[in-house]
C-alpha positions in Angstrom: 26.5 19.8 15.1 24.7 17.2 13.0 26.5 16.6 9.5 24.8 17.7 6.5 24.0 14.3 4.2 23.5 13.4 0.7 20.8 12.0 0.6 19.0 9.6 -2.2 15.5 9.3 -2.5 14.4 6.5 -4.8 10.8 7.2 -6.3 8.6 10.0 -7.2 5.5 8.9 -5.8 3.2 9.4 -2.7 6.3 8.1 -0.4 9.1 9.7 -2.6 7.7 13.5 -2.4 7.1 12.9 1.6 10.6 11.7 2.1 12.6 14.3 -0.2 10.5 17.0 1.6 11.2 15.2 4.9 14.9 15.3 4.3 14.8 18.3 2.9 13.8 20.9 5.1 16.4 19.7 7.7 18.9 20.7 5.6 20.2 17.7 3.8 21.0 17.9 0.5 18.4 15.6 -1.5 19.0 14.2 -4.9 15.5 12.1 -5.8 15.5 9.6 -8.7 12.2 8.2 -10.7 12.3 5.9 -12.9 9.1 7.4 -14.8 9.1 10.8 -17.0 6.6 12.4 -13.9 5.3 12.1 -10.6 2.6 10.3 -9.1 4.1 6.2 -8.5 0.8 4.4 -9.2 -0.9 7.5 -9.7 0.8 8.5 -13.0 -1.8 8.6 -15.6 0.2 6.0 -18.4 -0.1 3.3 -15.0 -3.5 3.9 -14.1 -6.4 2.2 -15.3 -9.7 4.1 -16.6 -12.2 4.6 -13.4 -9.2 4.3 -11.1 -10.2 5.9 -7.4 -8.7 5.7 -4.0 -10.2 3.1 -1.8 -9.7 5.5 1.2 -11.5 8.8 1.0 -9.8 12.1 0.1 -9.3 13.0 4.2 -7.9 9.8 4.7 -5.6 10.5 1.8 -3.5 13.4 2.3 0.0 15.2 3.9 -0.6 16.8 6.8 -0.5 20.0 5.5 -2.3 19.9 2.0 -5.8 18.6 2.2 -7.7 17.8 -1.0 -9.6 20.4 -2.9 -13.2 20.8 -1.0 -14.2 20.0 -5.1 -13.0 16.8 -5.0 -15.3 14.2 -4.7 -15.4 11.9 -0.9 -13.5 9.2 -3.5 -11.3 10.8 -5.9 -10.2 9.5 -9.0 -6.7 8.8 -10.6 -6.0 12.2 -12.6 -7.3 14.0 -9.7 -5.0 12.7 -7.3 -2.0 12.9 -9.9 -2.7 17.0 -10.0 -3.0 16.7 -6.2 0.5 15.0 -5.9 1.7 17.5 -8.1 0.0 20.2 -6.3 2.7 19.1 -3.5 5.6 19.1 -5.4 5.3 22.6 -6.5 4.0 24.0 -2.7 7.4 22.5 -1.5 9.3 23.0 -4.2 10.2 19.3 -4.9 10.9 19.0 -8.7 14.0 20.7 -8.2 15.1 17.6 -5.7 14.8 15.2 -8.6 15.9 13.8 -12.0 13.0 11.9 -14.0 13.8 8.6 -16.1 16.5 7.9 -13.8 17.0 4.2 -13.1 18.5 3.0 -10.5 20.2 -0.7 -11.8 22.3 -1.7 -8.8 23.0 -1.0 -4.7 26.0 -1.8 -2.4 28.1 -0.3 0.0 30.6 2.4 -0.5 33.9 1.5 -1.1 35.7 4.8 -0.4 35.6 3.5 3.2 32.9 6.3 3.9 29.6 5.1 5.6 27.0 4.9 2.9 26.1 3.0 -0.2 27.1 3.7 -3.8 24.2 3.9 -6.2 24.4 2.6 -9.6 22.1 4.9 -12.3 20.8 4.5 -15.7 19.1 7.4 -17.5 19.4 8.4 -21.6 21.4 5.6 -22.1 24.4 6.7 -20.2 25.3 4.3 -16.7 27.0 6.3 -13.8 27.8 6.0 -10.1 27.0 8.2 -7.3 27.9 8.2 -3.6 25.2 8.6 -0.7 25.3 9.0 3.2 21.8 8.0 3.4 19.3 6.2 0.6 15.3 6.6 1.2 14.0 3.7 -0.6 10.1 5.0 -1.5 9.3 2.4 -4.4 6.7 1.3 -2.1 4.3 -1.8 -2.5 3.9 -1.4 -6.1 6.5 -1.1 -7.7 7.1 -4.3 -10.1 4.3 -5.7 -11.8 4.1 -9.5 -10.8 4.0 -11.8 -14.0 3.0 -14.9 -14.4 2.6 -16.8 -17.7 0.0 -20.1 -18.4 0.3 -22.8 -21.0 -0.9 -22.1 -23.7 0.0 -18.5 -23.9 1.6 -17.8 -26.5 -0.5 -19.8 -29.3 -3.4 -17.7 -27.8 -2.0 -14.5 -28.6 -0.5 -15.7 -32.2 -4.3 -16.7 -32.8 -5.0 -12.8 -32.2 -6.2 -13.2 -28.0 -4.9 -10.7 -26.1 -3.1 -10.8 -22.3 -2.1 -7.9 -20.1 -1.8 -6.4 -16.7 -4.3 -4.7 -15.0 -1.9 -1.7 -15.2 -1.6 -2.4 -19.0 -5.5 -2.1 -18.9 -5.3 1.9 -20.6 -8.1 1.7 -23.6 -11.3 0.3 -22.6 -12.8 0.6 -26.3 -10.7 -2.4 -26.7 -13.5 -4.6 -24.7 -16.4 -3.8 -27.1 -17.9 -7.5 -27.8 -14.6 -9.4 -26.7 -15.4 -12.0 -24.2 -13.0 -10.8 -21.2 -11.8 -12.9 -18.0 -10.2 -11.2 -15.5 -8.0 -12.7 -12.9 -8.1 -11.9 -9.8 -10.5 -11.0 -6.0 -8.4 -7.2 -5.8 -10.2 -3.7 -5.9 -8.2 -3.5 -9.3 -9.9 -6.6 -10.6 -13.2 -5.7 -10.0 -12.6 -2.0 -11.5 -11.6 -3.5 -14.5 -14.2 -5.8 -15.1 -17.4 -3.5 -14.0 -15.1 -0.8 -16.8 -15.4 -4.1 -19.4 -18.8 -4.7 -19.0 -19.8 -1.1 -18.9 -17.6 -0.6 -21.9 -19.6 -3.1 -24.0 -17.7 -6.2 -23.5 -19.7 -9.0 -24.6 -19.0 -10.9 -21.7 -16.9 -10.5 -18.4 -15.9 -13.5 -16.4 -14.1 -12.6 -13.1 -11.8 -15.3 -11.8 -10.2 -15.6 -8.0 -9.1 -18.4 -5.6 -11.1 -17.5 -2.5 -13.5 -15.3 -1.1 -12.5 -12.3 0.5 -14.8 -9.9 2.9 -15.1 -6.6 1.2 -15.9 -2.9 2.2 -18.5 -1.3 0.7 -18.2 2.7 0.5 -20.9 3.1 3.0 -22.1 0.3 5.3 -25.7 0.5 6.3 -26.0 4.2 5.0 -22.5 5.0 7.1 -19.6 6.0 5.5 -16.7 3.2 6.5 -14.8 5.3 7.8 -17.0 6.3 10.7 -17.1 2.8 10.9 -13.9 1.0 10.5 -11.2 3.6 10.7 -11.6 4.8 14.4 -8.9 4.1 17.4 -12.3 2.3 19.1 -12.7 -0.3 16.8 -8.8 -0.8 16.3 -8.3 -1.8 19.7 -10.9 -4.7 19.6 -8.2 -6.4 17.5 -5.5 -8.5 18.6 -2.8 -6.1 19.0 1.1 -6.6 19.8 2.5 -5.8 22.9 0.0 -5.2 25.3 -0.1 -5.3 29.3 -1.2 -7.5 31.5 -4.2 -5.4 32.4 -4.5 -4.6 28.8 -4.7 -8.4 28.1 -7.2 -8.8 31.4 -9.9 -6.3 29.4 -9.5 -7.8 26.6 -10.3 -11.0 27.6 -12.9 -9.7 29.8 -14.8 -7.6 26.6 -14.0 -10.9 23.9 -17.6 -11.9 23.7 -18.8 -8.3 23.0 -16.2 -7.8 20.5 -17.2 -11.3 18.6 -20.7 -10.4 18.6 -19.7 -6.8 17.0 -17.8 -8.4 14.1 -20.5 -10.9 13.6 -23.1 -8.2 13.1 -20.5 -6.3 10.8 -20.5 -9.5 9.1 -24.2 -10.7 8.6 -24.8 -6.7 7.8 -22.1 -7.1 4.5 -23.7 -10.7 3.6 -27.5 -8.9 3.9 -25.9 -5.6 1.7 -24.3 -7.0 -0.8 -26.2 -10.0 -1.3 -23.0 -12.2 -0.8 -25.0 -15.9 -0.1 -27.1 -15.3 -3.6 -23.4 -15.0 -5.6 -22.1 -17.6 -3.3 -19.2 -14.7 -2.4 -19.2 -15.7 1.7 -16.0 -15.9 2.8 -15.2 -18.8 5.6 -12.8 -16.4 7.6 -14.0 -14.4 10.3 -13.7 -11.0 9.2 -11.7 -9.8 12.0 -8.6 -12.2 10.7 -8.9 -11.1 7.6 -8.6 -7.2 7.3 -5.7 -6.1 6.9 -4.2 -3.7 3.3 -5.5 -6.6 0.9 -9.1 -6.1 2.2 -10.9 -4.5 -1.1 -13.1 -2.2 -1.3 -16.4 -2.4 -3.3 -16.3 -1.2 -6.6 -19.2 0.9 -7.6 -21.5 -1.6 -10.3 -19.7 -4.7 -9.2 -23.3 -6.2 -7.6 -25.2 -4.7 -9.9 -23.6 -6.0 -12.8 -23.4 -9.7 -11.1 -26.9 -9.5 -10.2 -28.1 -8.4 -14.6 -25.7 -11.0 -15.5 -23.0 -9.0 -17.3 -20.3 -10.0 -15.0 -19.6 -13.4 -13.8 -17.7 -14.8 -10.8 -15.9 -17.6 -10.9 -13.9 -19.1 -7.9 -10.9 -20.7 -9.0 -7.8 -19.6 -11.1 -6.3 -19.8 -15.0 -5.1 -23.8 -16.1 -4.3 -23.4 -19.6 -5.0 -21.3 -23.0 -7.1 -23.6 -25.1 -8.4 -23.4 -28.9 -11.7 -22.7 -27.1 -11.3 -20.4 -24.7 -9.4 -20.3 -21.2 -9.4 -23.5 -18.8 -10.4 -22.7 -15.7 -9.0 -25.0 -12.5 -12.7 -25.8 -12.2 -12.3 -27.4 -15.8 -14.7 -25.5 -17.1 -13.7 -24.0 -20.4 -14.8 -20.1 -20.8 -14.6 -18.3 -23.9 -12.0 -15.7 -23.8 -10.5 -12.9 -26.2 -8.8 -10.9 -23.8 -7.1 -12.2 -20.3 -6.6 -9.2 -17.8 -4.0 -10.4 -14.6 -4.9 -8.5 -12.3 -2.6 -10.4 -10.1 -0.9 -7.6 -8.5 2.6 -6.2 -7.7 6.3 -8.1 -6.5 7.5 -6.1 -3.3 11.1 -5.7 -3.9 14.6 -4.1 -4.2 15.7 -5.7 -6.8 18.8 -3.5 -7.5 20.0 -4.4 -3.7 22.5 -7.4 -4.0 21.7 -10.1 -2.9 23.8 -10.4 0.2 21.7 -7.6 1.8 18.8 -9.0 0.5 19.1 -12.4 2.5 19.5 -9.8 5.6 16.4 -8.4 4.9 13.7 -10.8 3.6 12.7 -13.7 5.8 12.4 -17.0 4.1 7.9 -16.8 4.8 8.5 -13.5 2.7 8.5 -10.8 5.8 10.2 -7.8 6.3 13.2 -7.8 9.0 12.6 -3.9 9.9 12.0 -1.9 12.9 8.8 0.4 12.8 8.4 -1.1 9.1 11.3 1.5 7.8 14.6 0.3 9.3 16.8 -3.0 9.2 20.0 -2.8 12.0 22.4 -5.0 9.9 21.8 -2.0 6.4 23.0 1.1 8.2 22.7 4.4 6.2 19.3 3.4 4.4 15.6 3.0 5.3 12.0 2.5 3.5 9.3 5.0 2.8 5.9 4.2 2.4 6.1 -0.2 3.0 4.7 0.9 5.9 1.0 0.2 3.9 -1.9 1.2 5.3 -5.5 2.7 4.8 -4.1 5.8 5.1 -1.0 5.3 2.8 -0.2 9.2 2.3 -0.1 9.8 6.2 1.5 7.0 6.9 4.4 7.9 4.2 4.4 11.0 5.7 4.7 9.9 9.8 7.6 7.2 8.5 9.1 10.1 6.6 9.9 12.3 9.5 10.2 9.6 12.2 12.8 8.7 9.4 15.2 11.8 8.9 15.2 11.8 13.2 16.7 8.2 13.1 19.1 9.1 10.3 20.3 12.3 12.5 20.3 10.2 15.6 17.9 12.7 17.1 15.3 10.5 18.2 13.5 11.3 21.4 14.9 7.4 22.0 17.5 6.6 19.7 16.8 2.5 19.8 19.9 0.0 20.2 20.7 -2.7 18.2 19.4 -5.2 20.4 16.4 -2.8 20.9 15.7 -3.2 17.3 16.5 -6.8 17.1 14.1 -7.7 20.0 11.5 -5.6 18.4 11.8 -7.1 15.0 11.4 -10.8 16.3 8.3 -9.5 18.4 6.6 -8.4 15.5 7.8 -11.5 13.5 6.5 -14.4 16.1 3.2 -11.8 16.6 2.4 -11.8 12.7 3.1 -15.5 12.2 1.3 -16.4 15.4 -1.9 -14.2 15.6 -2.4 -12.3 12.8 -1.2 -14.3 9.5 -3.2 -11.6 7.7 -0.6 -8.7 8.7 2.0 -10.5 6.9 0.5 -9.7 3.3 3.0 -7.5 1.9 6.0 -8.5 3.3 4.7 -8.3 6.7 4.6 -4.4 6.0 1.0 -3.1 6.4 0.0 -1.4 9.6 -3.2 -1.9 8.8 -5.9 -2.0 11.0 -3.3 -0.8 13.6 -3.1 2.8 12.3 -3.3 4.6 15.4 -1.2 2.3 17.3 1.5 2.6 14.5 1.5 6.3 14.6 1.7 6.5 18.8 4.8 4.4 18.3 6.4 6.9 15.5 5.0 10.2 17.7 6.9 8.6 21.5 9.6 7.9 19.8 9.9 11.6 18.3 9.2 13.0 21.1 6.0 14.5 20.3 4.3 16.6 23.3 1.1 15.9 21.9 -0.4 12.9 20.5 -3.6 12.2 20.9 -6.7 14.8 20.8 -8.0 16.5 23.0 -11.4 15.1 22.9 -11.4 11.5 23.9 -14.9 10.9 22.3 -13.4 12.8 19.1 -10.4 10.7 19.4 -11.6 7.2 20.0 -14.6 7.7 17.7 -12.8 9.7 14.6 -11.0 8.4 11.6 -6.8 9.0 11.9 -7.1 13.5 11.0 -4.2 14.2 9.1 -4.6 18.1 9.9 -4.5 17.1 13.7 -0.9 14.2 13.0 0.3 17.7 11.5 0.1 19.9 14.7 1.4 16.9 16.9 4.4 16.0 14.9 4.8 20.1 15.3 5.4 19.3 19.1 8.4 17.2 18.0 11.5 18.9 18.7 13.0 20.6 16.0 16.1 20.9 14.6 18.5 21.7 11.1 21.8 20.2 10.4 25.1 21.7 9.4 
């Protein structure tokens, strides 16, 4: 008989709600913390920024078993995916799993000589501890706002300028006539400064290091996803692991596959115009795609081509009388500073002991299938595992998860398994694919398929591929379909 656990679930967003549902109906006892007063991770409405959409669309962005509204537009926006996520909680019957502004300030093992770890929490201003057998950690890729501070700073705000992060970014009236500069090349960025320009900002300067290849919704009249998100085009990249007669073909077909990524690429600088705004990235595209790839925001073009928003390559110097000093020395004139510089992947309540067993020194993540780490028994991540599909890939790490904790596992890996594996993926990302190690060497992305086959063998699913072969090399990743393979998995319930 497999033991009944208490289990932890840090975080109440997209990964949290997958995870406690996950652990859940196998029989665990769940107990799920958030740090916020609701649901939703990025997607609760005090962090999200006016105009905020998903970058995938909406079938691209659900659990298996709770598709968007058919009213929802192909792109939905923030409070629609907030009521979606809570939508889920309430089919599953999640709120009663977890307690809301609940804080967890510190991490380490038990010390009743139990396997475990001991959880130190913070909520109302009263500081507890609480044992676990098992600790989900579903804080996922944004979970700390990444803060950085320029000289200058602080005179600018006494002389009334304003600096915040993009998730700070809440009132848009705020813009009206202010000369803005936004920093930053993310999908965030550019939301915020097409929002500031549309918003009547008087001007709107947008400030990044390099240029980046971006998505837009539909390429040549296509929607991306017919284009970019299919098992066909995934395996023209330089995947791990293959065969020697895998590795034959793909020599054999690397002329063909260059010549498809140029055309993807001279199609993207003809659409959006990138030579006239001097936005063409020197990377081939096919190096470069990976979670951090943006997509276009709606106006972005159109407001750089009528002059309301600017582009400026470089990054913030100093805060000066005049304005904000760019590194190209220029000096812009500047009211309001927006950092939309992103998030710090971390565990910051995790001592730092375990932390040197986790974190390389380049910044990558020592875990097996992006979840696990064979030297912190008795815990595993939710949702790292980034991708283009973030809610399905929560989802597939969820329940691949829960198996590994119950050692039921179609193969139940071995330590060296695990440590082989890890320094494969380690030497791959640093070696072919230095784009795959943007967050923490954690997004699965453009791999999606090749991910999820790993998660299904191992399982045990009966089924995982469809039954089509044109449908499945030629369709986007069908979160209705991963539902009825991981329903070939054997199944089980503990105590």
């Amino acid at each position: 008989m497999i033991k009944r656990k208490t289990v932890a679930v840090i975080g109440g967003g997209v990964s949290g709600l997958a995870a406690a549902k996950a652990f859940d109906e196998r029989g665990h006892r769940v107990i799920g913390f958030e740090r916020s007063h609701d649901f939703g991770g990025v997607w609760e409405l005090s962090r999200s920024y006016p105009d905020v959409q998903t970058q995938s669309p909406k079938d691209l962005y659900c659990y298996t078993d709770h598709p968007m509204p058919a009213e929802y537009p192909e792109w939905p926006k923030g409070p629609q995916v907030h009521a979606y996520l809570h939508s889920y909680a309430e089919k599953h019957r999640l709120a009663r799993l977890f307690r809301l502004n609940t804080s967890i300030t510190a991490m380490d093992r038990r010390q009743d000589g139990q396997p475990g770890w001991t959880l130190t929490l913070e909520a109302a201003g009263q500081i507890w501890q609480q044992d676990f057998d098992f600790v989900a950690i579903c804080t996922g890729q944004f979970s700390e706002k990444n803060i950085i501070r320029h000289p200058g700073q602080e005179e600018f705000v006494a002389r009334g300028g304003q600096v915040m992060h993009s998730s700070d970014y809440t009132d848009p009236s705020l813009m009206a006539g202010k000369d803005v500069v936004v920093l930053g090349g993310s999908k965030s960025a550019t939301d915020i400064a097409v929002n500031a320009a549309k918003n009547g900002a008087k001007s709107v300067r947008l400030v990044y290091r390099e240029n980046v290849w971006r998505v837009p919704y539909f390429v040549g009249g296509i929607n991306f996803k017919k284009l970019l998100y299919m098992r066909a085009q995934e395996q023209q990249f330089n995947q791990w692991g293959k065969n020697p007669l895998q590795r034959v073909i793909a020599a054999a077909l690397k002329p063909l596959v260059w010549a498809n990524f140029r055309g993807l690429e001279t199609l993207l600088k003809l659409q959006l115009g990138l030579k006239k705004h001097n936005m063409v990235p020197t990377t081939p595209i096919e190096k470069e795609v990976s979670c951090s790839v943006p997509i276009v925001t709606p106006g972005l073009f159109e407001g750089l081509n009528d002059g309301s928003i600017t582009s400026v390559i470089g990054t913030f110097e100093s805060y000066q009388e005049d304005g904000l000093r760019l590194s190209t020395g220029e000096v812009v004139p500047c009211d309001i500073a927006i950092l939309a510089v992103g998030w710090k992947l971390g565990v910051p309540y995790l001592a730092q002991e375990y932390r040197d067993k986790l974190i390389e020194d380049d910044g990558q993540y020592r875990v097996y299938r992006l979840s696990v780490n064979p030297d912190l028994p008795e815990m595993g991540f939710v949702g790292f595992n980034s991708s283009f599909c973030t809610v399905l890939s929560a989802e597939m790490i969820a329940n691949w998860l829960v198996r590994y904790a119950d050692g039921q596992l179609a193969h139940q890996p071995s330590r060296a398994e695990m440590d082989d594996s890890i320094e494969m993926m380690l030497n791959w990302r640093r070696r072919e694919r230095p784009a795959a190690r943007v967050y923490g060497g954690l997004c699965s992305a453009p791999f999606h398929f090749k991910h999820f086959d790993e998660l299904l063998s191992d399982m045990g699913a009966r089924v995982h591929k469809r039954k089509n072969p044109l449908v499945e090399q030629f369709s986007p990743p069908d979160a209705t379909a991963y539902g009825q393979f991981l329903a070939t998995t054997p199944q089980y319930r503990v105590g």
